[in-house]
C-alpha positions in Angstrom: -14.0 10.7 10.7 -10.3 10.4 9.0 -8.0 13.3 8.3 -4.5 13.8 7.3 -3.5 14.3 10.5 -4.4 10.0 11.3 -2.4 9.2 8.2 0.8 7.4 9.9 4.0 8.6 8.3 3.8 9.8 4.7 5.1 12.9 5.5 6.3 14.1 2.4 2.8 13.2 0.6 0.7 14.8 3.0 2.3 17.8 2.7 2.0 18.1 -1.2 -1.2 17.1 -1.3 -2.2 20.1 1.5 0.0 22.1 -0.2 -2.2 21.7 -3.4 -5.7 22.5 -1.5 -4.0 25.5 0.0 -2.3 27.1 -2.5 -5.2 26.2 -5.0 -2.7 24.0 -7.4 -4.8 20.5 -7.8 -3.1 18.7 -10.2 -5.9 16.6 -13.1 -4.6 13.4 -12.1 -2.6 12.0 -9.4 -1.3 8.4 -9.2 -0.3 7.0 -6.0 1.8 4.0 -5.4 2.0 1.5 -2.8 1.9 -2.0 -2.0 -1.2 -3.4 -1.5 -2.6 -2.8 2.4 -0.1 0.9 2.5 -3.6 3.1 2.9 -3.7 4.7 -0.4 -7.3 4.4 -0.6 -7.4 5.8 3.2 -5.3 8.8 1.7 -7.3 9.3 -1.5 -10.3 9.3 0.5 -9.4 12.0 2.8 -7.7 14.4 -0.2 -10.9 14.0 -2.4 -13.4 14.6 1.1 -10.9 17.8 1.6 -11.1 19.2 -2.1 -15.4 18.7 -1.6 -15.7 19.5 1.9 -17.7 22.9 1.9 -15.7 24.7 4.9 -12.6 24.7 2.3 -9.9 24.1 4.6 -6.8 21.5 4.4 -8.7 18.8 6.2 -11.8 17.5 5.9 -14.2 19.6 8.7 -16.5 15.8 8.9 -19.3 18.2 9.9 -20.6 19.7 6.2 -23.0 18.2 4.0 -20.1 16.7 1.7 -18.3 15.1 4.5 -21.4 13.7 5.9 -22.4 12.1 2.7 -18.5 11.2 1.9 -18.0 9.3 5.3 -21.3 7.2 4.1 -19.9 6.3 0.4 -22.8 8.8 -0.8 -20.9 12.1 -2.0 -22.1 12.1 -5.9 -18.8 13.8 -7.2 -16.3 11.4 -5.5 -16.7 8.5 -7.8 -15.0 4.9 -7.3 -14.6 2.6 -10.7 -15.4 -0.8 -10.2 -14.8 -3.6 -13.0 -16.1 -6.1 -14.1 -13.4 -8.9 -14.4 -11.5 -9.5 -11.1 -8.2 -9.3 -12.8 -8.5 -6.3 -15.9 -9.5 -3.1 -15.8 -11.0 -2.8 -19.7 -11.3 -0.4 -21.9 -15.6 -0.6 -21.2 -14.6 0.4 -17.9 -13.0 3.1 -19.0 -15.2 4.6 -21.2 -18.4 3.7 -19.0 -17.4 4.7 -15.6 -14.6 7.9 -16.6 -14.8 8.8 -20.2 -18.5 9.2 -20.7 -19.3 10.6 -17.7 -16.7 13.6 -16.9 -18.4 15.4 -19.6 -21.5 16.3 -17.4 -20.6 18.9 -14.4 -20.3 18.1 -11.0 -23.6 17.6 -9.6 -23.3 19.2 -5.9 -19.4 19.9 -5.4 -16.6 22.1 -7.3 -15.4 19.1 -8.3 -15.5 15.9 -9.8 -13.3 13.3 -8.0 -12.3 9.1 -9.9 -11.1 7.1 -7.8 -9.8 4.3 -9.2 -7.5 1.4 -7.0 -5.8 -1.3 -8.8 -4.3 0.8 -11.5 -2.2 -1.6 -12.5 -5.1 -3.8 -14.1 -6.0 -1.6 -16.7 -4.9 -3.1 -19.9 -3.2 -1.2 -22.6 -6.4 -0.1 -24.7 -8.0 0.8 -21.2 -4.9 3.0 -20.8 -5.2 4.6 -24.1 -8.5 5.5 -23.4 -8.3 7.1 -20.2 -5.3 8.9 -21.9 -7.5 10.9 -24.2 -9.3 12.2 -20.9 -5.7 13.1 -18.9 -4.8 15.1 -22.5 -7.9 17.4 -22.4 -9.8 17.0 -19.0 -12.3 19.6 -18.0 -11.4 22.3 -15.2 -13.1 20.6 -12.7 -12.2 17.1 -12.9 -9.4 15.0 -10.5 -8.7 11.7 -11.4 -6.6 9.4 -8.5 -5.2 6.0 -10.0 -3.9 3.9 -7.1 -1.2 1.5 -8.2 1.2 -1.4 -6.2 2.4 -1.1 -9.5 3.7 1.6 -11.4 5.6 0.7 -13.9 2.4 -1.2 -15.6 1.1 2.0 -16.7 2.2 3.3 -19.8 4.8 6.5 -19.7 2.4 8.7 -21.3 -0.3 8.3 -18.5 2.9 8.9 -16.1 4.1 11.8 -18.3 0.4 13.9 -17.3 -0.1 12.6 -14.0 1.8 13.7 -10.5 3.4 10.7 -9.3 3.4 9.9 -5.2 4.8 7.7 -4.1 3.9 5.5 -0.4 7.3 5.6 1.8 7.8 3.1 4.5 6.8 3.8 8.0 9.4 3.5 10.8 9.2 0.7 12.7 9.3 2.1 15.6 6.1 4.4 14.5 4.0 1.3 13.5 4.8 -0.3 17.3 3.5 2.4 18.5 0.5 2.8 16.4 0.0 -1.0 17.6 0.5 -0.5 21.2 -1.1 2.5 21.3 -4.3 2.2 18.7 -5.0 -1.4 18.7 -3.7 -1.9 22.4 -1.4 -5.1 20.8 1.1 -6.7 23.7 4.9 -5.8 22.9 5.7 -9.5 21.3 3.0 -9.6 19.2 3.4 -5.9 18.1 7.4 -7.1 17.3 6.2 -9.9 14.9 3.9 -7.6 13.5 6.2 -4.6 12.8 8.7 -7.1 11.3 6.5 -8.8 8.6 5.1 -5.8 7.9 8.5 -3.6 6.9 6.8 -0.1 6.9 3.2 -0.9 5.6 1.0 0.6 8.2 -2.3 -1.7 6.9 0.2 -4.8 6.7 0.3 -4.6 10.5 -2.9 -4.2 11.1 -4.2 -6.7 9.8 -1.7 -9.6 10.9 -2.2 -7.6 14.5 -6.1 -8.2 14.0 -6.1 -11.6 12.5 -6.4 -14.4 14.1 -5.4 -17.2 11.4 -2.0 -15.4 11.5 -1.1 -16.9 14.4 -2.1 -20.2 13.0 -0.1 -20.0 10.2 3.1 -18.8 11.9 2.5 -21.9 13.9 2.5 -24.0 11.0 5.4 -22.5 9.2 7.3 -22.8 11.9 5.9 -26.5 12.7 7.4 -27.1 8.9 10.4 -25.2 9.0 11.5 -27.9 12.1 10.5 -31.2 11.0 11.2 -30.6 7.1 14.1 -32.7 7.0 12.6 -35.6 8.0 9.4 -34.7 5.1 8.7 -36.0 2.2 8.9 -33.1 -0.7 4.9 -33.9 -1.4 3.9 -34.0 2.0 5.4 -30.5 1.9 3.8 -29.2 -0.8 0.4 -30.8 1.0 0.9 -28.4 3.9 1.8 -25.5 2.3 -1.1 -26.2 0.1 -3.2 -26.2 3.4 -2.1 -22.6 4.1 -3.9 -21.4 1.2 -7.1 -22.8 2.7 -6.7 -19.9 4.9 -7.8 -16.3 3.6 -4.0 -16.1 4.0 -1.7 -14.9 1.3 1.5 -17.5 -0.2 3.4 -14.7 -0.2 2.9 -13.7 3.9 3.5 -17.2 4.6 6.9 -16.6 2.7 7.3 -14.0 4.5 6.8 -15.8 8.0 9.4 -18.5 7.2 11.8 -15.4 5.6 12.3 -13.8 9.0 12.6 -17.1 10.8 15.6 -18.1 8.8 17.0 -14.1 9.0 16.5 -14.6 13.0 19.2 -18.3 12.7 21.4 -15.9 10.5 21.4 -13.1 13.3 22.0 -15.8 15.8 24.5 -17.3 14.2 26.2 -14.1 13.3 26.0 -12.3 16.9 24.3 -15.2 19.3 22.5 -12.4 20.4 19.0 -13.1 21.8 17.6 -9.2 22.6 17.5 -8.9 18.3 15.3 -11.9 17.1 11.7 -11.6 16.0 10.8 -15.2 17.1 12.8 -15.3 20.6 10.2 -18.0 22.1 11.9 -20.1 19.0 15.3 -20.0 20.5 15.9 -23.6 20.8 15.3 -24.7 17.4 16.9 -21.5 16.4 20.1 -22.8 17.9 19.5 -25.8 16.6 19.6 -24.9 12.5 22.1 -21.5 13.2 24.4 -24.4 14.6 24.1 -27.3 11.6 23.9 -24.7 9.1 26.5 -22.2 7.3 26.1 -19.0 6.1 26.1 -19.7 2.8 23.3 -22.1 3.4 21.1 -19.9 5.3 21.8 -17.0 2.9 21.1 -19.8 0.1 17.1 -20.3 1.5 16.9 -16.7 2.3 17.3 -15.8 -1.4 15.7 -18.9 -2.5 12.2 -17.0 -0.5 12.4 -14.2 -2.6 13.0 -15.7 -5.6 9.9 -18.3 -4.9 7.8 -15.1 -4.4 8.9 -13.1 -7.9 8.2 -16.7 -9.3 4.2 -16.7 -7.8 4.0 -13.2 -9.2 5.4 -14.2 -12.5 2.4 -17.1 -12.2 5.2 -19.9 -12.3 3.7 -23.0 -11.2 2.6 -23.0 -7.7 3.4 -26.8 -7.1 6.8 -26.5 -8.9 7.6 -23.3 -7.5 7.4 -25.1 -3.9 9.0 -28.0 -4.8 12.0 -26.1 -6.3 12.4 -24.0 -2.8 11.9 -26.7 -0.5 14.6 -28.1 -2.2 16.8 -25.6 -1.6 15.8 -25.4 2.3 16.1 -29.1 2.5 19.7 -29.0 0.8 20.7 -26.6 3.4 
């Protein structure tokens, strides 16, 4: 049974969105935005089991009829759109799941909850549509949009809806969430916290995952014996990777702190402040052939392989053109 109170961080968020059940003010439509893993869903969830949860307090009791059937995915006013193509929310979806539907009262509850993740798939016309809902909904009706992206909606969805956005969490408060909650040892918790940079579910699920240790492994079996690689055989095992239910852009990640930890060595030689202290030798090794320029060179290089895979630049090309880069420096 979830409440604000397990929500990690997110201060500022929790706090408006109580402040709205307390004080009575529950905005039509809310969007929150995060990156993908953040726990928007495991905050929408808890606001929309609080708004229906017959006790009427600022958490969820768990112990009503509401909350019982909300904790089993059965509450009939708290509504999740689904759609149909993997990659759009349409305008059928729309008008299907939202627009034809929040005519008719709620059937148990005061209220009538959407919850709709992946925002940022609906496509214009879907947007328009759900915008003739925003401009007049009924008194009961709350509509959550969770986004990674929110500058894909238009700026007259944003214009009726009460933007929140997901903050990152401290390191130091995901460690101990780690440590703590998951029981994860100290160095794996320090890998963790660093690839995750403040997303909560991020570190989670590397600290649960087993193939993540297999592809750290493997990036850091590459990032060693590139320079005596071929460019194809390269882009054959990074290709492997994505056998894995393992994401490019994590994998990006993994080799993007390995080269900040050679740029922190080389900068400060000091050991106490890398991710990947087991590495030290090979560490050494690049921190010492390398310049800064070079290393800073790769490091940008990551990022700008990454904004390439989300622009759906070639992935062979996009690989080619930033082991290059690693390989020149």
């Amino acid at each position: 049974m979830a409440k604000f109170t397990d929500i990690i961080g997110q201060e500022q968020l929790k706090e408006h969105l109580q402040n709205a059940i307390s004080m009575n003010k529950v905005s039509h439509a809310y969007i929150i935005n995060g990156e993908r893993s953040s726990g928007k869903e495991f905050i929408a969830r808890i606001f929309a089991m609080a708004l229906q949860c017959e006790k009427g307090g600022t958490e969820p009791c768990g112990e009503c009829h509401s909350c019982k059937q909300a904790m089993s995915n059965n509450q009939p006013d708290i509504i999740y759109i689904g759609h149909e193509k993997p990659n759009t929310i349409g305008v059928e979806d729309i008008r299907g799941q939202i627009n034809n539907d929040i005519g008719i009262k709620p059937y148990s509850s005061p209220r009538k909850i959407y919850i709709m993740n992946e925002g940022e798939k609906m496509t214009v016309q879907a947007q328009n549509a759900l915008l003739k809902t925003l401009e007049e909904p009924p008194e009961y009706a709350v509509i959550l949009i969770l986004t990674t992206n929110v500058e894909a909606l238009l700026p007259t969805i944003l214009s009726r809806c009460v933007v929140l956005n997901m903050k990152p969490v401290p390191d130091a408060k995901v460690k101990k969430y780690l440590m703590e909650e998951l029981g994860v040892p100290d160095y794996k918790a320090n890998i963790c916290v660093a690839f995750a940079r403040g997303n909560i579910g991020k570190a989670k699920l590397l600290a649960s995952s087993e193939e993540f240790e297999k592809v750290k492994d493997e990036a850091i079996t590459l990032v060693k014996y590139i320079n005596d690689m071929e460019i194809n055989e390269i882009v054959k095992a990074i290709k492997k990777i994505t056998e894995y239910k393992f994401d490019v852009n994590d994998y990006l990640d993994i080799l993007s702190v390995w080269y900040r930890d050679v740029l922190l060595y080389k900068a400060t030689k000091d050991i106490n402040s890398l991710i990947f202290k087991d590495e030290l030798q090979q560490i050494r090794r690049v921190a010492d052939r390398s310049t800064y320029e070079g290393i800073e060179t790769i490091v940008n290089a990551l990022q700008q392989a990454k904004r390439r895979l989300e622009a759906n630049v070639n992935f062979d090309l996009t690989m080619e053109l930033l082991l290059l880069t690693i390989k020149e420096n």
